[in-house]
N, C-alpha and C positions, 0 to 999 in steps of 0.2 A: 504494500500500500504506500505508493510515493506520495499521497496527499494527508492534509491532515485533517480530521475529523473530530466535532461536535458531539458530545450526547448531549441531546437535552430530552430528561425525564422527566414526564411531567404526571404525577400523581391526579388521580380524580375519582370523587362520592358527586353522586348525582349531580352533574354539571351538564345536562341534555340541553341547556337552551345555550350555552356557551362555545359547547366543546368542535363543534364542527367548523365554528369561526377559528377558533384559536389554531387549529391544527392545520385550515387552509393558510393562515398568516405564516406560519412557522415554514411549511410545503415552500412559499414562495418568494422569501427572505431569501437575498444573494449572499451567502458572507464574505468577507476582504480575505485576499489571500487563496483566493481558491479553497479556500475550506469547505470541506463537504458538512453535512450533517446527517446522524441517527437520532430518530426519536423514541424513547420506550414508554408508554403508556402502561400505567397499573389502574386498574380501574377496582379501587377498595370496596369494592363488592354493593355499588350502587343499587338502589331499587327504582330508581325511572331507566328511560332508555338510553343513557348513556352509553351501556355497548353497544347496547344496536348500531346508534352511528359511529360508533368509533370503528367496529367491526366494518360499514358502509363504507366510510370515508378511505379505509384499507382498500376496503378491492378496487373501489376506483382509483385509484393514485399507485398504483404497483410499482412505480419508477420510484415512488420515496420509498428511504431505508426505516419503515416505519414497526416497531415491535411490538405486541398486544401479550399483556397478562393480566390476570385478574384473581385477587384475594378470595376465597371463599367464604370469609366472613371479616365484617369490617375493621379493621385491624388500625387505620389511623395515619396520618400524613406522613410519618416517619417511616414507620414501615415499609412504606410504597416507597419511598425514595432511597430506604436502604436493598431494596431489592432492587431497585434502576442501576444502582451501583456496582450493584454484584453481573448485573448484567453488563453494563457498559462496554466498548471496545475502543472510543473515542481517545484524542490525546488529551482532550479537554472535557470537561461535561460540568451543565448545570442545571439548574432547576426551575420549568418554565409551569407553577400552574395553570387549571383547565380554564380559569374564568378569564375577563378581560381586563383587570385591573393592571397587567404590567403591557408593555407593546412590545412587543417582540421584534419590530426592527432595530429598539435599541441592546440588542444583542451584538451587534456590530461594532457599535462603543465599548462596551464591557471586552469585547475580546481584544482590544485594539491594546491596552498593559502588557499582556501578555506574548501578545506576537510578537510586539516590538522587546521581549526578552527581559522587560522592568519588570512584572509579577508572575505568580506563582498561584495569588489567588483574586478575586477583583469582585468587591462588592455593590452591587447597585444601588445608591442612597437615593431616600423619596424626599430627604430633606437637606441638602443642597444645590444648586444650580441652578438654570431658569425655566426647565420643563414644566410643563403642565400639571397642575394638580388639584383635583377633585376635592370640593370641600365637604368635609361628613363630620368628620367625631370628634371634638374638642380634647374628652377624655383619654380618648386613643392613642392622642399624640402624645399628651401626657404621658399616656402609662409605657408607649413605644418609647420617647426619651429618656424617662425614669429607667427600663429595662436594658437599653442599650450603655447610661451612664454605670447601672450598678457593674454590667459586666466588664466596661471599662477600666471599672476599678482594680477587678478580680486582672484582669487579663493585661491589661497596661497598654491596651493600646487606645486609639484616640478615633474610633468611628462614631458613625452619626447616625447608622440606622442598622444595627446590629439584626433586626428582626425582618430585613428587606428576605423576601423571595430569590431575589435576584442575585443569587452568587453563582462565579466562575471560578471552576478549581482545576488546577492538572489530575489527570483521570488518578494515576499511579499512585499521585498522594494521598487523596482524598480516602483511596481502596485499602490502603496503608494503614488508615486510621480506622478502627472500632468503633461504630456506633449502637448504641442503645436505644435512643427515646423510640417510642414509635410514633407520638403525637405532635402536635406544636414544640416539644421540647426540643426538637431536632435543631432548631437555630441556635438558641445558646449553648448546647452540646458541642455544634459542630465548629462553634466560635473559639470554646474553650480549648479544644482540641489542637484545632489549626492554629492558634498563638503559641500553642509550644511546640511547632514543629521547628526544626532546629534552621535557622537562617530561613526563614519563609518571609516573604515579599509580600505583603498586603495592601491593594491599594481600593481607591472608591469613585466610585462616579456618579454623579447627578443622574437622575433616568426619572420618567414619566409616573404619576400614577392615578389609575382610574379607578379608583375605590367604590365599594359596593356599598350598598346597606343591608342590611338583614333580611327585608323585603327581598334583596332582589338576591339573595341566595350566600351573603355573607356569614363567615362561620364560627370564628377566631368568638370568645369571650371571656369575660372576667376570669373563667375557673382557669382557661388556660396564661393568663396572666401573673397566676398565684405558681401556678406549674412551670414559671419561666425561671419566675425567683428559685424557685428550689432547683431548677437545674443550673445556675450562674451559678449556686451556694457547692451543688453537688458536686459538679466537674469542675469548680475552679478550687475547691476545697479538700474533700473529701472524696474522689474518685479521680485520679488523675491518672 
């Protein structure tokens, strides 16, 4: 394989009014560099028709490198994306989920640290830069800053949106590293983790975001904001 390649894994529970947008977006994104991409879909054991189109979307599109598995019972975000991992074949891979709150052509940005040979890993922040951003939850920001500063403290570094969706790792490392959560904990876990990898290159970029409400199929709440803390406490303390 002379070229290099993308995984992006992208976990999904009942996302049927989203998923068929997100996955034609991703289909049609060019990336820099001739970089190819794979996508691996876990689909955590939905009860609407989320497979159905995801399964749809497959046969029509045979030319994308596109992977289909699915949990037999709902097992949780982390889960899903520590078996994308396991899967993975990519030099690179990240994590794009089903709905549309991130845009997927700034994937191209995010990879750009990396090619050019400054990172290792590259986070996409929803709270710097001039992109676009959806106005919803006053609290959320709150409790997203609160959670990003407390792990700052733990981990010593200086990001600004610890809890973005949008990270980019080298495939190798990231497989290297043992994860546990299977649920929302998987960003602070996976933060804690990668700050002690030995000379690892961490950088961030401004990126877009289109935030849901509840209404419209948002999932993230309070219990798993208390589940955050105990995982900055766990892996930066007590499980290392």
């Amino acid at each position: 394989m002379n070229f290099k390649l993308l995984t992006i894994i992208m976990p999904a529970f009942n996302e049927s009014k989203s998923i068929e947008s997100v996955l034609l977006k991703l289909s049609e994104i060019e990336l820099p560099n001739d970089i190819q991409k794979e996508i691996i879909i876990i689909d955590d054991c939905s009860t609407d028709d989320t497979e159905v189109k995801i399964l749809n979307f497959i046969k029509l599109n045979k030319e994308h490198r596109i992977h289909f598995f699915k949990h037999q019972k709902n097992k949780g975000k982390g889960a899903a994306i520590q078996l994308g991992i396991q899967k993975a074949i990519g030099d690179y891979l990240m994590v794009q989920d089903a709905d549309l709150e991130y845009d997927p052509e700034e994937i191209k940005d995010l990879l750009k640290p990396i090619i050019n040979g400054r990172a290792d890993v590259v986070y996409g922040s929803r709270f710097i830069g001039g992109k676009p951003h959806r106005i919803l939850f006053f609290w959320h920001t709150v409790g997203n800053k609160f959670l990003t500063n407390l792990s700052n403290a733990f981990t010593n570094l200086n990001l600004t949106d610890m809890e973005t969706c949008y990270k980019v790792f080298d495939t190798k490392m990231i497989q290297s590293i043992r994860l546990k959560e299977n649920r929302f904990g998987f960003e602070p876990e996976v933060t804690a983790k990668i700050s002690r990898v030995s000379n690892v290159r961490i950088y961030e970029i401004g990126i877009s975001y289109y935030g849901r409400t509840y209404e419209e199929g948002k999932k993230i709440g309070w219990k798993d904001g208390f589940r955050a803390i105990y995982c900055i406490i766990k892996y930066n303390v007590f499980s290392k």
